[in-house]
N, C-alpha and C positions, 0 to 999 in steps of 0.2 A: 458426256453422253454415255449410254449402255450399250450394251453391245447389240441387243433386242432394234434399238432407233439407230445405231449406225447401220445395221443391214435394212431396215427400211428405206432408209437412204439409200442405200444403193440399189434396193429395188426402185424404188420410186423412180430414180433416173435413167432407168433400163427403159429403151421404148418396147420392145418387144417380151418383154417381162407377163403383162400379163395374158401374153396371145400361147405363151408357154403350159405346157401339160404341169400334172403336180408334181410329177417325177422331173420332170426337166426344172420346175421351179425349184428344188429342193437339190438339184444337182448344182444350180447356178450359183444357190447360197454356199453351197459348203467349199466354191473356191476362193471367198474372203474367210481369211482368219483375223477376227478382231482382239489387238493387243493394252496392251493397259501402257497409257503415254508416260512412260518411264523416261529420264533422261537418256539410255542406253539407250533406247530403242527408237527415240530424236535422234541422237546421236549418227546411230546409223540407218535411219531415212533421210536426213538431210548430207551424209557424207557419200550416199549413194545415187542421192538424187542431181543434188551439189552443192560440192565441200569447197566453193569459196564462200558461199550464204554462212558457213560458219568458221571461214578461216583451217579449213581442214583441220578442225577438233576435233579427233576420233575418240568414241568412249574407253578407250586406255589410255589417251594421252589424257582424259576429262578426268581421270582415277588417279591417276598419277598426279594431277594439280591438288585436287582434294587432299590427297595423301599427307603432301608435304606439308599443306596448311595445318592439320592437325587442329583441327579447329571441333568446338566442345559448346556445347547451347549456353547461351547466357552472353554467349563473347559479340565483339564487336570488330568490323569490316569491312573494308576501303574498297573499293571494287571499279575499274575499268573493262568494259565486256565491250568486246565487237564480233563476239561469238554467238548473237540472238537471242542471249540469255543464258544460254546453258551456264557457265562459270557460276554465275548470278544465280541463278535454282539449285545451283547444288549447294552454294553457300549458306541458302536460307536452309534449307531442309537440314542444314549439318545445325549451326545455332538455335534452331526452335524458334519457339513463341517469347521468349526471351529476350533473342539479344537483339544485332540490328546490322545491316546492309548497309553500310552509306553509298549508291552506286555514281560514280561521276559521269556527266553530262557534257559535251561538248556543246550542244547547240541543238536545242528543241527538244520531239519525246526521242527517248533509247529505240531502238531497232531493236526487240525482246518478244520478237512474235513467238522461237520457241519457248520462253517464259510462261508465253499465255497458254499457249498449248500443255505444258506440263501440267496443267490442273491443280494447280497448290492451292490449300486451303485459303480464305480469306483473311484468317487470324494470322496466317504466315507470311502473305503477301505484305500487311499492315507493317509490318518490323521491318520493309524497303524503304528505303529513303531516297528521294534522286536529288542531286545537288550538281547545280552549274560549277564546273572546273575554272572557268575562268573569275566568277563571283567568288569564290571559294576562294581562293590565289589569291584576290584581293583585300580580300575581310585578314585572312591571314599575315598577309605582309602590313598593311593597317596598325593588326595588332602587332604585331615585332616591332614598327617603326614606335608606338606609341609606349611598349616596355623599354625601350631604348632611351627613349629621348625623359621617360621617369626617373632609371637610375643613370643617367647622365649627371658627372658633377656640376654643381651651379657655379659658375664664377663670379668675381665681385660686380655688384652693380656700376654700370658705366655714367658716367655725366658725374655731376656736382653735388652734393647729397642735397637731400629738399630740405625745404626749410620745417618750422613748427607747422602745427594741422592748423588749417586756417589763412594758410599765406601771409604775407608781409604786413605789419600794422603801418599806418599814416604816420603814426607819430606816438607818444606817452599819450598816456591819458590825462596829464596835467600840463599838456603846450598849449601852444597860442593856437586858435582858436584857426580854421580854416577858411580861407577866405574864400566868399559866394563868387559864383562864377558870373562871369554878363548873364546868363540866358536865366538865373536866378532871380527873382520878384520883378518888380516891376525896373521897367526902363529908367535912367536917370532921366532925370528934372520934369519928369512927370510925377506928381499925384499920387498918391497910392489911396486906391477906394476900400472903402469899406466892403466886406467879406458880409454876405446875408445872415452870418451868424458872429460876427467879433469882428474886431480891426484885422488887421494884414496881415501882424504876427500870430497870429491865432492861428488852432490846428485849420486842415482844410476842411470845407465840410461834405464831411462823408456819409450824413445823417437824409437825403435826399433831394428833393425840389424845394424851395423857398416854401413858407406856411401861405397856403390857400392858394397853391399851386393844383390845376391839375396834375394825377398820379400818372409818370412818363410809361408804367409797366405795359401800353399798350396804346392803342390810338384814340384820339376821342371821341365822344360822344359825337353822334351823325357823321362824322366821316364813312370814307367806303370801305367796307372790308378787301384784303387781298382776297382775291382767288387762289384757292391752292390747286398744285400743276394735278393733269389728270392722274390717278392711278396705273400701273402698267398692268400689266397681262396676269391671272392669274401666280403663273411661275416666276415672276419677281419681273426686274426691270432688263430688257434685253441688250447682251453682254457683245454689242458691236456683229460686222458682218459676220456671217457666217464660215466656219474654218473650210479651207479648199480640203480634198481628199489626202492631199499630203500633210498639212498641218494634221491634220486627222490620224494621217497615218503615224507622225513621228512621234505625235503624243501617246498614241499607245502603246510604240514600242516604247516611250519612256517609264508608262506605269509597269509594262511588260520585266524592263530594266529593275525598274525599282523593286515589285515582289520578287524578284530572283534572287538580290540582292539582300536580303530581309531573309528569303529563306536560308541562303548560304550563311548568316552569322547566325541563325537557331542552329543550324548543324555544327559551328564551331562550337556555340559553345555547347550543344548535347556530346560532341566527342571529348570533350576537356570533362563534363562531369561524369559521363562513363570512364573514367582515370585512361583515355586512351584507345589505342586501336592493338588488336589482336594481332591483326594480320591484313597484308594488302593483293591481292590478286589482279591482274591484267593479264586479257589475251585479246592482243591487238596486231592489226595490221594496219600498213603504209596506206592502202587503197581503200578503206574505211573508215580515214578522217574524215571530219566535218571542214571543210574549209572556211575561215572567218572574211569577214570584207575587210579587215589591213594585210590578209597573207594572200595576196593573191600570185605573188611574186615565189612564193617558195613553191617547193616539189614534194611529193607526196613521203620522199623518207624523211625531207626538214622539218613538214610538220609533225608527225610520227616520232622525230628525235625532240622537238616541242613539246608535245603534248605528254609524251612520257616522264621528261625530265621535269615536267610540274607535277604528275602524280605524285611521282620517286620522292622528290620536296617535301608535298603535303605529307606522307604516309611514313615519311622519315622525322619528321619532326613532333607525328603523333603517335608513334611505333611504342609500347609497352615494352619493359625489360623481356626479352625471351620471345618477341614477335618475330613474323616470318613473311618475307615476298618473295610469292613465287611470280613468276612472267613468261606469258607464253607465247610462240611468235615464230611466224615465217622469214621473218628479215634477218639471217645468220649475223651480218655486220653490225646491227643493233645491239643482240642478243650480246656477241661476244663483248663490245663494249661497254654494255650494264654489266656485265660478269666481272671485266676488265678495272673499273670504276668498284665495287664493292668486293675485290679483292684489296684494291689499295685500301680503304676506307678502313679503319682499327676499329668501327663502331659494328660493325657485321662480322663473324664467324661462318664457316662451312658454306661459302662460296659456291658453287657448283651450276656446272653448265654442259646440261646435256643432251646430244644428238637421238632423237627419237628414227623411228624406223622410216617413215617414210622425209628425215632431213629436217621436221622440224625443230626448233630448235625453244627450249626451254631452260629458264636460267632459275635459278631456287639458293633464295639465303635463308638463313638461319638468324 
């Protein structure tokens, strides 16, 4: 919106607005200043208004995640945001029209109202991706079990070797002759009748009804025809009783299951022909997980130690030569043990973990 129709707005919702002189009208305007929805300027209305709505992300600690990403248009990027977007907006606007966002989902749509608010073009927005973390995990490990089990060596085949195609013959082609079973022509010391077309050993006949037989292909002549059953209902024949509200409901969460699932392996494989991810950013907190129906039993820093250490997985096994995770976060114990874990690790360089001003704490590899 303009700045013209936000102050309209705000007069509009004045009751006393228009009982006001020109001069008083013109004085009531000039105490909004309308700004242009900058990330900074999110930033700090939602850290002033309140900074757990974005996990106390100030636009320096927002500068400083960008920074280390180093991130350049065209590239590609793994994203956990429980920050309302901000992370996620600054990411697109750094890759352009270009490259692409892949943002993980724990369960239903993202909390990304300050997203929507930032005003980003629709060209930009189109290069977000959202993909279920958990479908993703799956499609993933899927794929590993199935590279695995291709270059697995074969061992010898077990059992007895088969025999020729065709299984076991009876006998030579020039032995004695096989003997007919009882249930084979006719009964002993009975008779054998004559066949409607040759004696007994003759082929059978497969040629139809006896000559001046009525034709069997139907009934005869003045019998009754069958009735055929009614028709059903225009929409086909009715598919039993009616599903209850639950059948109803489980069934859609299984088509719900299934496109999730569908979309999760287009994202695998669009990150595999993009040669990779650039880089992976998370700013998460413990009280901003989504809880699942088999975790009801953990605590808000197990699933937080969960749900991150699936990210860390995924973005490590798509990570490009020279990619970088930065991770942002209030929970000091977390922080220091990702820091802790990618110092040991020989596959990450420049480790680093560091205390921001107001304690939070942010971990950045290289």
């Amino acid at each position: 919106a303009s700045a013209a129709e936000v102050i309209r707005e705000v007069a509009a919702n004045s009751a006393t607005f228009e009982q006001r002189t020109k001069f008083s009208k013109q004085k009531y305007i000039k105490q909004y200043t309308v700004l242009e929805a900058s990330l900074t300027e999110l930033c700090h209305f939602y850290f002033d208004t309140n900074p757990s709505k974005i996990i106390g992300l100030r636009h320096d600690y927002l500068s400083c995640m960008l920074h280390r990403l180093c991130l350049a248009p065209g590239q590609q990027l793994l994203a956990l945001d429980h920050a309302l977007g901000l992370p996620t907006a600054g990411a697109l606007l750094r890759v352009g029209n270009q490259g692409k966002v892949f943002r993980l989902l724990e369960a239903g749509a993202a909390a990304d109202k300050a997203l929507r608010e930032a005003d980003l073009p629709p060209a930009l927005l189109s290069c977000l991706v959202d993909v279920n973390i958990h479908h993703l995990m799956e499609v993933f490990q899927e794929r590993q079990e199935g590279t695995a089990n291709a270059t697995a060596p074969k061992g010898p085949p077990e059992g007895p070797p088969e025999g020729p195609p065709g299984g076991p013959r009876e006998g030579p082609p020039g032995g004695p002759p096989k003997e007919a079973k009882p249930s084979e022509g006719a009964p002993e010391g009975l008779p054998k009748e004559e066949g409607p077309l040759g004696p007994p050993g003759g082929p059978p006949n497969e040629a139809g009804p006896p000559r001046g037989a009525p034709d069997s292909g139907g009934p005869p002549e003045g019998a009754p025809k069958a009735a055929r059953p009614p028709e059903g209902p225009p929409g086909g024949p009715p598919r039993g009783p009616p599903e209850s509200p639950q059948e109803k409901s489980e069934r859609m969460q299984q088509q719900q299951q299934q496109r999730l699932r569908a979309e999760a392996a287009k994202v695998f494989e669009a990150i595999k022909a993009g040669g990779g991810l650039d880089g992976f950013v998370a700013a998460v907190s413990p009280y901003k997980v989504k809880r699942q129906k088999n975790e009801t039993s953990f605590s808000p820093n197990e699933l937080l130690n969960k749900l991150l250490f699936n990210a860390i997985l995924l973005a490590h096994n798509f990570l490009k030569p020279g990619g970088r995770v930065v991770l942002f976060t209030q929970a000091f114990e977390l922080a220091a043990n990702v820091h802790s874990a990618f110092c040991a690790s020989r596959e990450f360089v420049h480790a680093n973990l560091e205390e921001l001003l107001l304690r939070e704490m942010q971990a950045s590899l290289f």
